[in-house]
Structures are given as C-alpha cells and as structure tokens.
GUPALO-875520 format. One line per field, with one value per residue (C-alpha): residue number from 1; chain; x, y, z; residue in three letters. Coordinates in steps of 0.1 Angstrom, whole numbers, plus 5000, padded with zeros to 4 digits. Layout:
REM GUPALO-875520
resi c(NUM; ...);
chain c(A; ...);
u c(X; ...);
v c(Y; ...);
w c(Z; ...);
resn c(ala; ...);
***
This chain:
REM GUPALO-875520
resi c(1; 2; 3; 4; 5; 6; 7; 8; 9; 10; 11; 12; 13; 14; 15; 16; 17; 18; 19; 20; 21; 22; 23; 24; 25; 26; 27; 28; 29; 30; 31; 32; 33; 34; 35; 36; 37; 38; 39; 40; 41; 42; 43; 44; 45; 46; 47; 48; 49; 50; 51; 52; 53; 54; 55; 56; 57; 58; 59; 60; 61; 62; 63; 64; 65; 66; 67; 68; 69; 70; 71; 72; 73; 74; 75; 76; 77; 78; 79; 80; 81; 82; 83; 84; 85; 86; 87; 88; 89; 90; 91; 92; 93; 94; 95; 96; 97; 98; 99; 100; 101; 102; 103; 104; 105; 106; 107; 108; 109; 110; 111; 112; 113; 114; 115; 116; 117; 118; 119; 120; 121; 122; 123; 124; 125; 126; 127; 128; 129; 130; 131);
chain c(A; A; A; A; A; A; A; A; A; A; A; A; A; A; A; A; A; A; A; A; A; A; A; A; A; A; A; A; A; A; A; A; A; A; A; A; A; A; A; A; A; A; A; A; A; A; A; A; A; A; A; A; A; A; A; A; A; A; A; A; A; A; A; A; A; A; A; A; A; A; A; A; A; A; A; A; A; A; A; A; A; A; A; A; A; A; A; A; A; A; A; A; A; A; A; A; A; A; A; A; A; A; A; A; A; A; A; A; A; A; A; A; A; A; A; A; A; A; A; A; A; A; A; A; A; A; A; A; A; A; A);
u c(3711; 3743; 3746; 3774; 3788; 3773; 3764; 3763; 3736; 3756; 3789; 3760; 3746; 3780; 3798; 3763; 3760; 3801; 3801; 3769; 3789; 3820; 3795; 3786; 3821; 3835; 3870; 3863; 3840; 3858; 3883; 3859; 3837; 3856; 3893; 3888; 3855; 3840; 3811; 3787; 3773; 3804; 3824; 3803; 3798; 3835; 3834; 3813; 3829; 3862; 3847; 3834; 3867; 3883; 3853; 3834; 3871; 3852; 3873; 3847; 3872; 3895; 3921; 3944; 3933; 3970; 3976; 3945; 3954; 3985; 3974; 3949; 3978; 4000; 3965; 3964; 3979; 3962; 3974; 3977; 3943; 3924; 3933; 3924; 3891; 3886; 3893; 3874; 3843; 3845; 3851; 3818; 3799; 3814; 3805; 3770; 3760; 3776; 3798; 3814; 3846; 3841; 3829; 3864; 3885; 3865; 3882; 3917; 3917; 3909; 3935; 3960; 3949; 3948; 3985; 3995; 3978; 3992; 4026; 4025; 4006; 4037; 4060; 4042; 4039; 4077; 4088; 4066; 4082; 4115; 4111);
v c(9250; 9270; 9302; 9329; 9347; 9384; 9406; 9417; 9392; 9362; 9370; 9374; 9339; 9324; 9338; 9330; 9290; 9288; 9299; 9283; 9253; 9266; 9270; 9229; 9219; 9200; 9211; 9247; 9255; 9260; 9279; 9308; 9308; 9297; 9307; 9340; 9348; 9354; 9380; 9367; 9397; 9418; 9392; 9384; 9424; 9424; 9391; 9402; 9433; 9411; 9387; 9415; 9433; 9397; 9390; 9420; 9438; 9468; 9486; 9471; 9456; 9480; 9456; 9427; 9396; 9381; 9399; 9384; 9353; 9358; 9371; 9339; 9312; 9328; 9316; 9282; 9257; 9266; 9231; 9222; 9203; 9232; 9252; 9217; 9220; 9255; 9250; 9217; 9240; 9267; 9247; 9227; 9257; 9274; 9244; 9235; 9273; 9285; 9278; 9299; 9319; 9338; 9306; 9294; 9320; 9321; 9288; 9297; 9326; 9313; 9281; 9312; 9325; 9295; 9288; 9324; 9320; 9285; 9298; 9326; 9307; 9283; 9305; 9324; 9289; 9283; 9312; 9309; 9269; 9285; 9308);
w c(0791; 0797; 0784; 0779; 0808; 0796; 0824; 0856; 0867; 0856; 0876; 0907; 0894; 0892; 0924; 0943; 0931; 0936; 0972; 0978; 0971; 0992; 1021; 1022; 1013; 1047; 1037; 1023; 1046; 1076; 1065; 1050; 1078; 1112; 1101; 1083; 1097; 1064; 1062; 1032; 1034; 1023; 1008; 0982; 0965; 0964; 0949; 0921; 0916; 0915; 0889; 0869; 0868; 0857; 0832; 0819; 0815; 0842; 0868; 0895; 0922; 0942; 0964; 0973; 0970; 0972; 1004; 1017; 1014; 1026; 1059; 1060; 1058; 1082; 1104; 1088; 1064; 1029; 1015; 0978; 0988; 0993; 0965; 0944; 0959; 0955; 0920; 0912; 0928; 0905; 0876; 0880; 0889; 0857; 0837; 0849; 0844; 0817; 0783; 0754; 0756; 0788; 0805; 0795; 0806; 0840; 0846; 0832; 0854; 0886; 0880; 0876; 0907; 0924; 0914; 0923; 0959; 0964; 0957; 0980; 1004; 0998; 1006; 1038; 1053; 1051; 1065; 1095; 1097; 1091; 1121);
resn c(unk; unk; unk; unk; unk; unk; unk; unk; unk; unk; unk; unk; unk; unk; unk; unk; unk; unk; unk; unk; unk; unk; unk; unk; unk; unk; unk; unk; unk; unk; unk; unk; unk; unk; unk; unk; unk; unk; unk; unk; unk; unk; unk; unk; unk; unk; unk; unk; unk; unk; unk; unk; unk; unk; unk; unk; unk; unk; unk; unk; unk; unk; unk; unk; unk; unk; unk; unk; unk; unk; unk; unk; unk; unk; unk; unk; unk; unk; unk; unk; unk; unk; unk; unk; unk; unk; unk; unk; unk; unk; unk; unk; unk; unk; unk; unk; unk; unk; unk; unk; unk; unk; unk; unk; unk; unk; unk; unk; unk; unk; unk; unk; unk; unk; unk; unk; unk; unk; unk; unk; unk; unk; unk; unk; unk; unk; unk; unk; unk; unk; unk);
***
C-alpha cells in the first residue's frame, strides 16, 4: 500500500522506480542515455540529493538543473512530447509508491519543473532556428 514520502530511503525508492521506468521508455530513453550520455551511476546521487532538497526541505543538491537542460536542447529537440512523458512517468511512479501531502507536492513540483524546462528548452531551440 502507498505510504508517505518520509526519508531518505523513499526519495532512493522513488528516483530508482522513476528512472527505471525512464530507462525502458522508447522515447525517454534515448535521450538520457545516447544524447546526454547519462552516467546512472552519478546521475542518480545527484538525483536524490535533488529530490531531497525539493522534498525533505535539506540543502542536499548543489547545481543547475535549468542550465542542464539547456545545454541538452541546444543537442536535440526536447519537444512538448517529452516533457509530457517525462511527467506522465513520474506521476505514476509517485502514485503507485506513495500518497499523502508530500506524495502530492512531488507531482506539483516536477510539473513546475517540467514547465520551467520546456520553456527554456522553448526558447534555446528558437534561437538556434533563428540563427
């Protein structure tokens, strides 16, 4: 049965299952692993000290996500379709795992970031047309 996000070991258990899924995702997929060259093994510390920092309110993550993906769609098109994936991903890992308040604003903060990034993403992607 879902629980409460509470510790530590849930943000591993949810960042693990959620990229897990990103992994087999036929759209997802290759942008993590052919187009940014992804290392699992360091990406996914800095993604639970970044979902720590979002959801246990702990100083944990030290960088720039929007810069990062910034850099990765002046690479490749990061379309509205992948951040909708992206987002559908998390949401049903989020739900199958856990519930309660947390559980909820783990899903309203990643559709903030995902609007954020699309927007900048957006706007990275015209200026590299406009050129």
């Amino acid at each position: 049965m879902p629980k409460e996000i509470e510790n530590e070991v849930d943000i591993k258990r949810l960042v693990d299952a959620f990229y897990s899924r990103v992994r087999e995702d036929d759209l997802l997929r290759p942008v993590f692993e052919e187009v940014a060259g992804i290392d699992w093994e360091s990406h996914l510390p800095r993604m639970y000290a970044f979902w720590e920092t979002v959801l246990l309110n702990r100083a944990a993550y030290k960088g720039n996500p929007v810069l990062k993906h910034v850099n990765l769609a002046r690479k490749t098109t990061l379309s509205e379709t992948h951040f909708t994936q992206w987002l559908r991903l998390w949401n049903q890992t989020v739900d199958q795992l856990f519930q309660g308040p947390r559980a909820q604003v783990a899903k309203e903060r990643a559709s903030m970031m995902s609007t954020i990034m699309r927007f900048k993403c957006d706007q990275t992607n015209l200026q590299i047309t406009a050129k």
